[in-house]
C-alpha positions as a LaTeX table, in Angstrom:
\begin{tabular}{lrrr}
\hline
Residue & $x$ (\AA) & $y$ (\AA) & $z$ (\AA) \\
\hline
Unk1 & 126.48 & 122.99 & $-201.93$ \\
Unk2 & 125.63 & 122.23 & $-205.18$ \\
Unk3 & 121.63 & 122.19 & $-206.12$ \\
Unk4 & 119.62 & 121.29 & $-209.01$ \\
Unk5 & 116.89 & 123.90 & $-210.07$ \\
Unk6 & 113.86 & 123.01 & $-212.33$ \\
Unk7 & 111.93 & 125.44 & $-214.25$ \\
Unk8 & 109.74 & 126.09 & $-217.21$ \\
Unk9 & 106.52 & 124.14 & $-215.63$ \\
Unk10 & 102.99 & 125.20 & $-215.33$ \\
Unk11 & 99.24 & 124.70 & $-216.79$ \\
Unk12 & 98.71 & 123.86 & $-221.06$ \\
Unk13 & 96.10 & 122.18 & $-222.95$ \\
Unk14 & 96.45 & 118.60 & $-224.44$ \\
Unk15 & 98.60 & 119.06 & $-227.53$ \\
Unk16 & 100.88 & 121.94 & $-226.83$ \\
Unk17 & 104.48 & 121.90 & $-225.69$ \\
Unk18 & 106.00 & 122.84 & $-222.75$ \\
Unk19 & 109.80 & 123.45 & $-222.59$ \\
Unk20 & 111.57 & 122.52 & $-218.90$ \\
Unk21 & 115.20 & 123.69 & $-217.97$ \\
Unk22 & 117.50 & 122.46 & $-215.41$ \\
Unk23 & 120.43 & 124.33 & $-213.94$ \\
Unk24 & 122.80 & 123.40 & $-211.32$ \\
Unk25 & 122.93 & 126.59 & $-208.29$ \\
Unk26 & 126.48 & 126.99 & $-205.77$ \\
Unk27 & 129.27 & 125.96 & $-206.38$ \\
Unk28 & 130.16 & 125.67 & $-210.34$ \\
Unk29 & 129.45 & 121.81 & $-211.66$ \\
Unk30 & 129.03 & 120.68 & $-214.95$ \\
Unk31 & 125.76 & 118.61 & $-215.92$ \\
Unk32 & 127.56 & 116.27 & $-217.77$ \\
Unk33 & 125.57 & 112.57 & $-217.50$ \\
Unk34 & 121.66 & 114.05 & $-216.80$ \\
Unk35 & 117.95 & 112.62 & $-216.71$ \\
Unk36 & 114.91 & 113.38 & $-216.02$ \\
Unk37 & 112.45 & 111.93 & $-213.57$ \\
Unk38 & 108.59 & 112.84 & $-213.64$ \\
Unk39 & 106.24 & 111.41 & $-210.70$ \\
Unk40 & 102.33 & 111.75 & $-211.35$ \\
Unk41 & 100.02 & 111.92 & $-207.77$ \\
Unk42 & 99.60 & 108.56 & $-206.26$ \\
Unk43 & 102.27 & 107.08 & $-208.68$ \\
Unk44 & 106.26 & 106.16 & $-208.42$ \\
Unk45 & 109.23 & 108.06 & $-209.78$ \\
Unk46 & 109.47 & 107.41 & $-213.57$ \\
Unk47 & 112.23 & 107.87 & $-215.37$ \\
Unk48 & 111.20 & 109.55 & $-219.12$ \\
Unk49 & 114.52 & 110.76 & $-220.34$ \\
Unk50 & 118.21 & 109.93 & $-220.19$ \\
Unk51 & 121.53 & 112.43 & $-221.54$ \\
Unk52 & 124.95 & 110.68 & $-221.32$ \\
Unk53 & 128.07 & 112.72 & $-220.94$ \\
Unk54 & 128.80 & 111.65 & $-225.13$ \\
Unk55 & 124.99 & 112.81 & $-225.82$ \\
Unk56 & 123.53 & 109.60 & $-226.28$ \\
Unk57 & 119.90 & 109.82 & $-225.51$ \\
Unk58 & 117.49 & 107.29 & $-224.27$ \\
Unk59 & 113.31 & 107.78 & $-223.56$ \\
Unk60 & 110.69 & 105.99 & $-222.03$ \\
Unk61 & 108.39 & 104.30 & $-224.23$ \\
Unk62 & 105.61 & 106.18 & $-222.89$ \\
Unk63 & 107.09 & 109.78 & $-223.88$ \\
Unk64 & 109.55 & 108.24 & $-227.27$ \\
Unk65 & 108.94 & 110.67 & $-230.15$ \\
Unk66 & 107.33 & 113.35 & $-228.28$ \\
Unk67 & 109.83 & 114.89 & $-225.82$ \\
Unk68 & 113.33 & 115.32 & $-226.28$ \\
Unk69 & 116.46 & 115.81 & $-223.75$ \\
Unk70 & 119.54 & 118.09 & $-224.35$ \\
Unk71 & 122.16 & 120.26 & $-222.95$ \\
Unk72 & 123.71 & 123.67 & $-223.92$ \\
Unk73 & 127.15 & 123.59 & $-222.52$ \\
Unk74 & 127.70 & 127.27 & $-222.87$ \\
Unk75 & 124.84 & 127.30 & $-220.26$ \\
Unk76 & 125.62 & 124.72 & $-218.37$ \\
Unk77 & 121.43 & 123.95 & $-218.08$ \\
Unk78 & 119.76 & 120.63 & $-219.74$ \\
Unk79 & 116.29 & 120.87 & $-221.21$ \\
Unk80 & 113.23 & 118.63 & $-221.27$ \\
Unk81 & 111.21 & 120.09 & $-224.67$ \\
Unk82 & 107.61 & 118.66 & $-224.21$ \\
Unk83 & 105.66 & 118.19 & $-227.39$ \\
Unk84 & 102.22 & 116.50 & $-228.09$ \\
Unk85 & 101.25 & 116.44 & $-224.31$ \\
Unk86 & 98.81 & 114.67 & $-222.74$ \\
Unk87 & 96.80 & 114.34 & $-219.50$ \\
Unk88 & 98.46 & 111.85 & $-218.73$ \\
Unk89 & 101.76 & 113.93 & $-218.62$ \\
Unk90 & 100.58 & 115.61 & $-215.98$ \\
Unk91 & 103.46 & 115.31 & $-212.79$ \\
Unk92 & 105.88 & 116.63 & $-211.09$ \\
Unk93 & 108.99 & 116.77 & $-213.14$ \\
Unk94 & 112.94 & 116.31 & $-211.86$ \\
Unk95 & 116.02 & 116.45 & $-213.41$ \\
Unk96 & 118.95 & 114.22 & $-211.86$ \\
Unk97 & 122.43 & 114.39 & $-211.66$ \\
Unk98 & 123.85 & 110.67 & $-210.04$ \\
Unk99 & 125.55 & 113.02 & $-208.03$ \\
Unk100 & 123.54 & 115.23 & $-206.90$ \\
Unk101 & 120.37 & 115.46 & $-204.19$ \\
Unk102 & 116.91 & 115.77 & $-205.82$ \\
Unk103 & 115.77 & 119.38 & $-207.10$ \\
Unk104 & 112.03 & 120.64 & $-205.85$ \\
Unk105 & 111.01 & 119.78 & $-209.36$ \\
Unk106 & 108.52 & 121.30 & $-211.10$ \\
Unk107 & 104.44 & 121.06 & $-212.19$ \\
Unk108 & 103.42 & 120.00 & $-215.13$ \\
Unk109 & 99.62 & 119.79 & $-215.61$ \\
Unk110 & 97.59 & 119.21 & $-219.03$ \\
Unk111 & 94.42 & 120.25 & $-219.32$ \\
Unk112 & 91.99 & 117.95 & $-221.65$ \\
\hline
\end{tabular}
């Protein structure tokens, strides 16, 4: 069974950067199509970031020209890269594969 891992999470001040990975454990798959998902307490899913299978990118409004999405193939693991945070970044993030079951994600929280 194939599961998606998050990592790279965990406490920074407003303004740093914070650098999330996301790799696939079991049986071999290839993160081809990817996104990632970040849900704040008391708040809905929100989708932030978006990595086609070609490498066309797409990014919430709310994150555009701070964060950035991509994928080493070599390591089969797709990264979130976190710049200029906020408190209002702060949430649990997720990576998604349409095929595959939601990951345990990971915290995110920025300190003011």
């Amino acid at each position: 069974q194939v599961q998606l891992v998050e990592s790279g999470g965990g406490l920074v001040q407003a303004g740093g950067s914070l650098r999330l990975s996301c790799a696939a454990s079991g049986t071999a798959f290839t993160l081809n199509a990817m996104a990632w998902y970040r849900q704040a307490p008391g708040k809905q899913r929100e989708l932030i970031a978006t990595l086609t299978g070609g490498g066309n990118t797409n990014y919430a409004d709310s994150v555009k020209g701070r964060f950035l999405i991509s994928r080493d193939n070599a390591k089969n693991t797709v990264y979130l890269e976190m710049n200029s945070l906020k408190p209002e970044d702060t949430a649990v993030y997720y990576c998604k594969h349409p095929w595959l079951n939601w990951g345990q994600g990971t915290q995110v929280t920025v300190s003011s």
